[in-house]
C-alpha positions as CSV (number, residue, x, y, z in Angstrom):
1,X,101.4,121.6,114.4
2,X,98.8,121.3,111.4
3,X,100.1,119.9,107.8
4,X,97.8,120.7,105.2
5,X,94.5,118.8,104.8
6,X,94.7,117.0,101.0
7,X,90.7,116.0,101.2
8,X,88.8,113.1,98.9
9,X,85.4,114.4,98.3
10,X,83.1,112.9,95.8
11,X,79.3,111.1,95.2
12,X,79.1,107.6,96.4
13,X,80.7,105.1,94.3
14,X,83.2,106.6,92.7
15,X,86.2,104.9,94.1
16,X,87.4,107.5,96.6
17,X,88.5,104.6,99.3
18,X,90.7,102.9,96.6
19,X,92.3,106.1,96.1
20,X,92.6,106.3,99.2
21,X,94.2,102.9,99.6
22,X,96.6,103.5,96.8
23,X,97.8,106.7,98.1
24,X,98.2,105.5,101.5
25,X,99.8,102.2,100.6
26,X,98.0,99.7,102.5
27,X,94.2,98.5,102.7
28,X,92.9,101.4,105.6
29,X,89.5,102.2,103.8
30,X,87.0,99.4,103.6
31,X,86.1,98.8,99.4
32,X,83.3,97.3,98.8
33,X,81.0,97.8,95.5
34,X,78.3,98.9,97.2
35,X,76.8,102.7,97.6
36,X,78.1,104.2,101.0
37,X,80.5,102.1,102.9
38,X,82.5,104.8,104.0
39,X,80.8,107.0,106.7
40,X,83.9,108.7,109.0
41,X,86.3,110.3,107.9
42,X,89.5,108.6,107.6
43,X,92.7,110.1,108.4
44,X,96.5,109.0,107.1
45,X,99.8,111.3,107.1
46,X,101.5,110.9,103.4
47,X,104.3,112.5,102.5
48,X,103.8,114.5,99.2
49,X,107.7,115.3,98.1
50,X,109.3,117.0,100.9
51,X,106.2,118.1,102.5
52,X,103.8,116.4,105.3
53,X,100.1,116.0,104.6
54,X,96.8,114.7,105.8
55,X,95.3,112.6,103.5
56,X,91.0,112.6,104.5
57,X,89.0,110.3,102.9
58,X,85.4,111.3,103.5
59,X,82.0,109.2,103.0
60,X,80.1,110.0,99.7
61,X,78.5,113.0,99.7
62,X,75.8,114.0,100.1
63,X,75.0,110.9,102.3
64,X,71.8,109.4,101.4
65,X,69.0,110.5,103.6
66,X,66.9,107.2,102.9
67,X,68.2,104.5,105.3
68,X,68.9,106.8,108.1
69,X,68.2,110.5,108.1
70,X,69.5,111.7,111.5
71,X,73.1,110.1,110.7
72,X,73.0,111.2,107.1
73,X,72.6,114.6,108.4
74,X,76.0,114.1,110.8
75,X,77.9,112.6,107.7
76,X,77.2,115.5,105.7
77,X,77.7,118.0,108.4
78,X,81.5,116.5,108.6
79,X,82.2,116.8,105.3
80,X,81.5,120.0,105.1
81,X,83.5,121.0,107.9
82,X,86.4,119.7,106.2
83,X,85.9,121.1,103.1
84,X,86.0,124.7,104.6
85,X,89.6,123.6,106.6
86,X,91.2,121.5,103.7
87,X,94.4,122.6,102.0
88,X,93.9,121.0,98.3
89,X,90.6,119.1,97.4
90,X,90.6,116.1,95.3
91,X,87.0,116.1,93.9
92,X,86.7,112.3,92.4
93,X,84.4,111.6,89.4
94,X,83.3,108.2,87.4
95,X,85.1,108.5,84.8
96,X,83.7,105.4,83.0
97,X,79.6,107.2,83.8
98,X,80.6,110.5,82.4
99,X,78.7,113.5,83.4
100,X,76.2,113.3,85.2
101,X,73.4,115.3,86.9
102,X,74.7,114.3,90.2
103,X,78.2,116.1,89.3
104,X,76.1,119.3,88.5
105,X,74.7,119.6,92.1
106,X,77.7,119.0,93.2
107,X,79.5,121.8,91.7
108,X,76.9,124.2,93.8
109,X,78.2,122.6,96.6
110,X,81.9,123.0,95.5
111,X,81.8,126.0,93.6
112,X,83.2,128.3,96.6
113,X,86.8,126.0,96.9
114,X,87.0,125.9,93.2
115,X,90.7,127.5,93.2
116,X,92.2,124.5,95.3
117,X,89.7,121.9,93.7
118,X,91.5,119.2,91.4
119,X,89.3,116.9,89.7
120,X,90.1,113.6,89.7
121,X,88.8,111.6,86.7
122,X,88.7,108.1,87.9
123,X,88.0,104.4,86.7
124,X,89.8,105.3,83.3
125,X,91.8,101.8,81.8
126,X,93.4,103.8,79.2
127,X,95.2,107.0,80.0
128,X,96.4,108.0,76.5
129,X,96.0,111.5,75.0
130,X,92.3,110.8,73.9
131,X,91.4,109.9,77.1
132,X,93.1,113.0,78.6
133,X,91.6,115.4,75.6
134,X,88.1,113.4,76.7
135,X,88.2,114.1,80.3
136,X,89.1,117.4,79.7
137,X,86.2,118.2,77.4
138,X,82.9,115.8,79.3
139,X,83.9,117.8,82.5
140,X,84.4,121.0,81.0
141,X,82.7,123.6,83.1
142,X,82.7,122.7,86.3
143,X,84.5,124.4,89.4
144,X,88.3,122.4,89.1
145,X,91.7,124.0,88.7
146,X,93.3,120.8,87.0
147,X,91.5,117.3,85.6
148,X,94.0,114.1,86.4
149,X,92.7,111.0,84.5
150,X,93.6,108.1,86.7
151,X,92.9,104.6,87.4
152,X,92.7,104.0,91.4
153,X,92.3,100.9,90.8
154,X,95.4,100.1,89.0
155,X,97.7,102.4,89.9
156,X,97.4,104.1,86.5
157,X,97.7,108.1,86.8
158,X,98.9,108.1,90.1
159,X,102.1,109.4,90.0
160,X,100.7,112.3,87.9
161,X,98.4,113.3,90.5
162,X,100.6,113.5,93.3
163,X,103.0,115.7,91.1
164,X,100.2,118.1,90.7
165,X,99.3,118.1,93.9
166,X,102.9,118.4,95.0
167,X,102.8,121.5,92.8
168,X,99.6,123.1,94.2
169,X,101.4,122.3,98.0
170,X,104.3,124.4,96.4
171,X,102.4,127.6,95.2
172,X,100.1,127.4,98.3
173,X,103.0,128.0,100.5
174,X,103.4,126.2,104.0
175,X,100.9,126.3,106.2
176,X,100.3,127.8,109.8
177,X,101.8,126.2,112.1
178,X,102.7,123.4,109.9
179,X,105.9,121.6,111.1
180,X,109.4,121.0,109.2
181,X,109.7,117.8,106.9
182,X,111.1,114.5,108.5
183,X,109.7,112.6,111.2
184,X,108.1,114.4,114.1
185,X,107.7,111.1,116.9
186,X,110.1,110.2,119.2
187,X,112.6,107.6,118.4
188,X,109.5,104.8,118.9
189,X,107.3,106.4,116.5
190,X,103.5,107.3,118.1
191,X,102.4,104.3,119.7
192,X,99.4,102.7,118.1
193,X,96.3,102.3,120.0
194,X,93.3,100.2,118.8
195,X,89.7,99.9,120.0
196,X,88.4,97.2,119.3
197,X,84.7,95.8,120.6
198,X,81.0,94.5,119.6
199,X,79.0,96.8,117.8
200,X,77.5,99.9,119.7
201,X,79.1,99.3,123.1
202,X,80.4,102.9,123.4
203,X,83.8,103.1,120.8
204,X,83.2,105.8,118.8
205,X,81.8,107.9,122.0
206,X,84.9,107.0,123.3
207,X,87.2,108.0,120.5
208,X,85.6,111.7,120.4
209,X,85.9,111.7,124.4
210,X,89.5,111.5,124.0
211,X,90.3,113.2,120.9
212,X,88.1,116.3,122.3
213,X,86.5,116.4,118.8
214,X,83.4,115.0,116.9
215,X,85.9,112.6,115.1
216,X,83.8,110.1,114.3
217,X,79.6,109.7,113.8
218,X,78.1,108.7,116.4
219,X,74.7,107.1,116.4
220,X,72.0,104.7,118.4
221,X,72.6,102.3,115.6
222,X,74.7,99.6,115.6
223,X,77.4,99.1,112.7
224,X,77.6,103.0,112.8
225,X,81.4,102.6,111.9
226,X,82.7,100.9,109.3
227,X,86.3,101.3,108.4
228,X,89.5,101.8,110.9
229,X,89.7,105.7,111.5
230,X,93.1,107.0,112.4
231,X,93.6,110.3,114.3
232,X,96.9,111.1,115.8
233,X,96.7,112.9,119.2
234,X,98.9,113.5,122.5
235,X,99.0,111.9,126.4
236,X,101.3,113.0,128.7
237,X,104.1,114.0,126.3
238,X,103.9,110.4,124.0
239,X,102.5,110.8,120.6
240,X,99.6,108.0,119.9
241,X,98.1,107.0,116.7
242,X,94.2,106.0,117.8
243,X,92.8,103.5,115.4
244,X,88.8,103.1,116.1
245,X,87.4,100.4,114.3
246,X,84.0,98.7,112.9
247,X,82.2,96.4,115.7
248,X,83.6,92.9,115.9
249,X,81.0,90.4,115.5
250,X,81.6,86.3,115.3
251,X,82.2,85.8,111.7
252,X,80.8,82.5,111.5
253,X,77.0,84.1,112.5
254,X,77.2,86.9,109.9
255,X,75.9,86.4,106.5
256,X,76.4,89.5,104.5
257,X,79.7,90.0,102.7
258,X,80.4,93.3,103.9
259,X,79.8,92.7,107.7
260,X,82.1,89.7,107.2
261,X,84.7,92.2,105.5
262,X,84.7,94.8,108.2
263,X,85.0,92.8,111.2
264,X,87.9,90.6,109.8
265,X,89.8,93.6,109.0
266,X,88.8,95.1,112.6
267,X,90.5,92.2,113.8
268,X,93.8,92.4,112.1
269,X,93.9,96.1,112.9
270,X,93.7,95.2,116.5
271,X,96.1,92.4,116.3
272,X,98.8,94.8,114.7
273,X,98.3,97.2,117.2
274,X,100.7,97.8,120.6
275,X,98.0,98.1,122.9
276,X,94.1,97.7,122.3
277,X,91.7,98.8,124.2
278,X,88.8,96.4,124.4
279,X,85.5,98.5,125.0
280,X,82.7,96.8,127.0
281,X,79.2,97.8,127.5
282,X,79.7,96.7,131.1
283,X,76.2,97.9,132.1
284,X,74.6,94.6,130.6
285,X,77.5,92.5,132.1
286,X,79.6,90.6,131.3
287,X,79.3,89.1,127.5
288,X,81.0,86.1,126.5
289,X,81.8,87.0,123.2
290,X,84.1,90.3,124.5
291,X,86.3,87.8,126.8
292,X,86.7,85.4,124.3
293,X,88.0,88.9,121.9
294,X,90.2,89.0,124.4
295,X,91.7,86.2,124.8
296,X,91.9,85.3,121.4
297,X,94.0,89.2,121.4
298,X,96.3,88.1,124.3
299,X,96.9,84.4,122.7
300,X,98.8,86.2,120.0
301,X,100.7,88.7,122.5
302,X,98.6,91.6,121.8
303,X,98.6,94.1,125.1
304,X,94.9,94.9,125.6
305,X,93.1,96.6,128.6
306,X,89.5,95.9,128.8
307,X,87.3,99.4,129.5
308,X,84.3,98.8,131.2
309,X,82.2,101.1,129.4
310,X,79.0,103.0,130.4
311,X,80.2,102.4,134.6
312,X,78.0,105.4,135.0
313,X,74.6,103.1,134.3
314,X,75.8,100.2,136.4
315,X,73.4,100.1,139.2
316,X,74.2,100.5,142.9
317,X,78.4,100.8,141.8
318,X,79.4,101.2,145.2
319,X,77.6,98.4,146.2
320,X,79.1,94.7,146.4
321,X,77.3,93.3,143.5
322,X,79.0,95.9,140.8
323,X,82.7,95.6,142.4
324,X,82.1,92.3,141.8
325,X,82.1,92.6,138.3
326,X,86.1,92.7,138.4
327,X,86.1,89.8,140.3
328,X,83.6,87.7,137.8
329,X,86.0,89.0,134.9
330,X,89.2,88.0,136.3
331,X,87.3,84.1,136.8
332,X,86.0,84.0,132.9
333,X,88.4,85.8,131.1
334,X,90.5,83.0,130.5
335,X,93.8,83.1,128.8
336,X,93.4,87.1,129.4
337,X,92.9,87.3,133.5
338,X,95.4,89.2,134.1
339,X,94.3,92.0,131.7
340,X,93.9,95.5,133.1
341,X,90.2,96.8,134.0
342,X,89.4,99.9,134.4
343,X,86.2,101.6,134.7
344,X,85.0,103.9,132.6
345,X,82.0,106.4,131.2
346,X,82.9,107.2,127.7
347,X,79.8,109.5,128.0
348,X,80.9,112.3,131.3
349,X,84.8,111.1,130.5
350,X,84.7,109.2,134.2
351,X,88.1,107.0,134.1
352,X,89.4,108.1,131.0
353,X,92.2,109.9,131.9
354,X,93.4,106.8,133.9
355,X,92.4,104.3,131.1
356,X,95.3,106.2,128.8
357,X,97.4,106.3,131.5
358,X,97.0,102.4,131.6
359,X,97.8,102.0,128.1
360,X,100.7,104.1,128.8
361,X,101.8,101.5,131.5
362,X,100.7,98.5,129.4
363,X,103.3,99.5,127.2
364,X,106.3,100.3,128.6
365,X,105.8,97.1,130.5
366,X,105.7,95.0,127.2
367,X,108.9,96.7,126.1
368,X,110.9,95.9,128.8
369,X,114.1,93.9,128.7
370,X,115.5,91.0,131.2
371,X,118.6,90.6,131.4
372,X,119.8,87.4,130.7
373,X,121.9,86.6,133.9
374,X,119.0,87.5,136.4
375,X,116.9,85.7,133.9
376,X,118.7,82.2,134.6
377,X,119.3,83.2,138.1
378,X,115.7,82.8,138.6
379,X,115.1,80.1,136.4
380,X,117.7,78.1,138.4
381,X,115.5,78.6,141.9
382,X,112.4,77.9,140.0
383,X,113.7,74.5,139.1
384,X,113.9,73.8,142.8
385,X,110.2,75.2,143.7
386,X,107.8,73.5,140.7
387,X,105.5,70.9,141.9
388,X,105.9,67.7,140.7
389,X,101.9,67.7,139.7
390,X,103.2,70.2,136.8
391,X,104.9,67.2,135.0
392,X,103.2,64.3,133.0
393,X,106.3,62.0,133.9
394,X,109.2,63.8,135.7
395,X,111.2,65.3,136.1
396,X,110.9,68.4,134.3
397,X,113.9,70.2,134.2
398,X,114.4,74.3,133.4
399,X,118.0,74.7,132.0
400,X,118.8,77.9,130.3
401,X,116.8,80.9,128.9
402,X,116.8,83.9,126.6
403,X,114.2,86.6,126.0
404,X,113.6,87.0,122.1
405,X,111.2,89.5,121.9
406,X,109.4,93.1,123.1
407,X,105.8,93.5,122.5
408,X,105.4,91.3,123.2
409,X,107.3,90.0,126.0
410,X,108.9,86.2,125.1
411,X,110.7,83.6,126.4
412,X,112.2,80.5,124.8
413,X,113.3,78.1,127.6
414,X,115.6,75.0,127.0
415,X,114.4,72.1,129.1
416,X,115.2,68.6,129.1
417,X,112.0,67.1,127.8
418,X,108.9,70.2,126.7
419,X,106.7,67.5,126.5
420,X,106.7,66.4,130.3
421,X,105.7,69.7,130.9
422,X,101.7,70.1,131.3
423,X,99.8,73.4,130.1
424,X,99.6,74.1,133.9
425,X,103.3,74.6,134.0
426,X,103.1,77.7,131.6
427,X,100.8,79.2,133.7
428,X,103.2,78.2,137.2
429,X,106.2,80.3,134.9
430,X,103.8,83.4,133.6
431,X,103.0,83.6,137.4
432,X,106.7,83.4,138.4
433,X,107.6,86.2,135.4
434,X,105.1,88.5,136.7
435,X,106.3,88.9,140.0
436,X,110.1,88.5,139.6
437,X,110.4,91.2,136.8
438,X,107.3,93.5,137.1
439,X,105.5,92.2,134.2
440,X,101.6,92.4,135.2
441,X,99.3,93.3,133.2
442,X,100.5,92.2,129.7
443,X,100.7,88.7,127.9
444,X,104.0,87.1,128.2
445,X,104.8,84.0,125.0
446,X,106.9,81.3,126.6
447,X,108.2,78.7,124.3
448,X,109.3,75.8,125.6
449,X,112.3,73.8,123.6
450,X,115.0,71.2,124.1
451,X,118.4,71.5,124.5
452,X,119.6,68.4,122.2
């Protein structure tokens, strides 16, 4: 079931991630003004009229050979690729620069797509007829079907360019294989997966071990990975949006603007996920700064299974010392102990099968609904069990609850007094959840309120 790829091609610079952005709707490419940000291919479905498409954004190209000449040549190798399977091409040019030399070699490159190639003049403030007739004219020449003046930036010329692409979609014809219009997911929509982690710890590897694809670039470097790239695939019959995402450093230790950029919006990409997966390089242990990710993830109700990563170079993993590595995680993870843990090799594909199958689990669990009769049952016999050492003056009474949410799971409790109740006694009642309803392995909100 393949839509037709709509691909953003163009040199560096050019503002083919605020496109991007615009056409998508939300901020999913990273923009920075600087020369090569993008570097994987980013993947959105749009709807263009009636008809489903993938919108690609792809890193400048040809990526610059300078700073790192091995993952240049993997870059350029992907965009390639999906020129040769894309359905309409959206070749962006500086509008404001002109003509170039740069936009003469890159004809060469482009000249065999040039009959589904639509140019895309960008950067342009003014889109009156002059501008148009202008546009027209500097680009004259080169391998395009139709010029589109636009300002990505702005908005301006947007809605033109969708209609034309809308028309080239309708003289193309559907595609093979390409499924009716409307909404293909089941009535929950494709649960969104994130991976989240610290920079070269195995994500990417991971992403293409599961998608069965090189997806993403993968490289010794760290920082490889800059923006959240989507790509929508299947596990046992449920649709799943994976989201992999730049590594997630501590912002307060980074000093360039665009680090500081990526990893905050890392972190709200795995905060509006339903479940992320939190990939460790568990072959150099166990690093502070990936518990405290996860507990700052399942502070704000965020279902995320931690994947112990690269299991395959632990030394001696039968042996007491590596199955003690669960053991040490479930002591310092803090808020997040209860998280799921699962081995892994991102590399051979050791555990990954049962690491989605986990995530499946994770959330189903989160969505699960108490009814509110058992729900007080239980609160009722709970009243009679709590130790006294849970209250700072006592006693604490539990007198009535409701559930007010799924995914996460949460409570609000009426008590008599919230503050006799220590911080202990919301760990004494996630404890007590857990095993009445079946609720491991998730984070559970409980909000204690009075009754007055």
């Amino acid at each position: 079931m393949n839509p037709p790829i709509v691909l953003i091609i163009g040199r560096p610079n050019v503002g083919k991630s605020t496109l991007y952005n615009r056409l998508v709707g939300r901020a999913a490419a990273v923009v920075f003004d600087r020369p090569g940000v993008t570097r994987d291919l980013l993947e959105a479905p749009l709807d263009v009229g009636d008809r489903p498409v993938r919108l690609i954004d792809t890193a400048g190209w040809p990526y610059p050979a300078a700073e790192d000449p091995e993952l240049s040549a993997a870059i350029n190798r992907k965009v390639e690729s999906a020129l040769k399977s894309s359905g309409i091409i959206l070749w962006v040019v500086d509008g404001r620069e002109g003509r170039t030399g740069a936009e003469d070699a890159f004809a060469q490159r482009i000249l065999p797509y040039r009959n589904k190639t639509i140019l895309v003049v960008n950067k342009l403030d003014e889109l009156d007829r002059p501008a148009v007739q202008w546009a027209d004219t500097e680009f004259a020449g080169l391998p395009w079907e139709e010029a589109v003046p636009i300002s990505s930036k702005h908005g301006r010329g947007i809605a033109d360019l969708i209609s034309v692409v809308e028309a080239h979609l309708k003289k193309s014809g559907p595609s093979e294989n390409e499924p009716p219009a409307g909404p293909q997911d089941d009535a929950l929509g494709p649960l969104r997966l994130s991976i989240l982690g610290r920079p070269n710890v195995g994500k990417s590897t991971l992403v293409n071990r599961i998608l069965g694809a090189d997806r993403v670039v993968v490289s010794d470097r760290p920082g490889t990975t800059r923006d959240a790239v989507e790509a929508a695939f299947t596990h046992r019959d449920r649709p799943i949006m994976l989201v992999d995402t730049a590594g997630v450093r501590r912002i307060d230790r980074i000093t360039d603007g665009l680090e500081r950029t990526i990893s905050r919006i890392a972190l709200r990409v795995g905060e509006a996920a339903d479940v992320v997966l939190l990939v460790m390089d568990i072959s150099q242990g166990l690093a502070e700064q990936d518990l405290r990710l996860l507990s700052h993830l399942w502070r704000r109700g965020v279902s995320a299974v931690a994947a112990a990563n690269k299991w395959d170079l632990v030394p001696d993993r039968a042996s007491g010392p590596a199955r003690d590595l669960e053991v040490e995680f479930r002591e310092r993870a803090h808020d997040a102990r209860e998280a799921p843990f699962v081995r892994i090799s991102a590399k051979t594909g050791h555990g990954v099968s049962t690491l989605l199958d986990t995530v499946l689990a994770v959330h189903e669990t989160s969505r699960r609904d108490i009814r509110t009769p058992e729900l007080n049952r239980r609160l009722q016999e709970w009243n009679t069990e709590m130790p006294t050492s849970l209250f700072r003056r006592g006693p604490g009474k539990l007198k009535y609850g409701v559930q007010t949410g799924k995914s996460p799971v949460a409570f609000k409790i009426f008590v008599n007094d919230p503050k006799i109740f220590r911080g202990e006694s919301i760990r004494y009642l996630e404890k007590r959840f857990r095993e009445a309803f079946g609720l491991r392995g998730i984070p559970i909100l409980i909000h204690l309120v009075t009754d007055r």
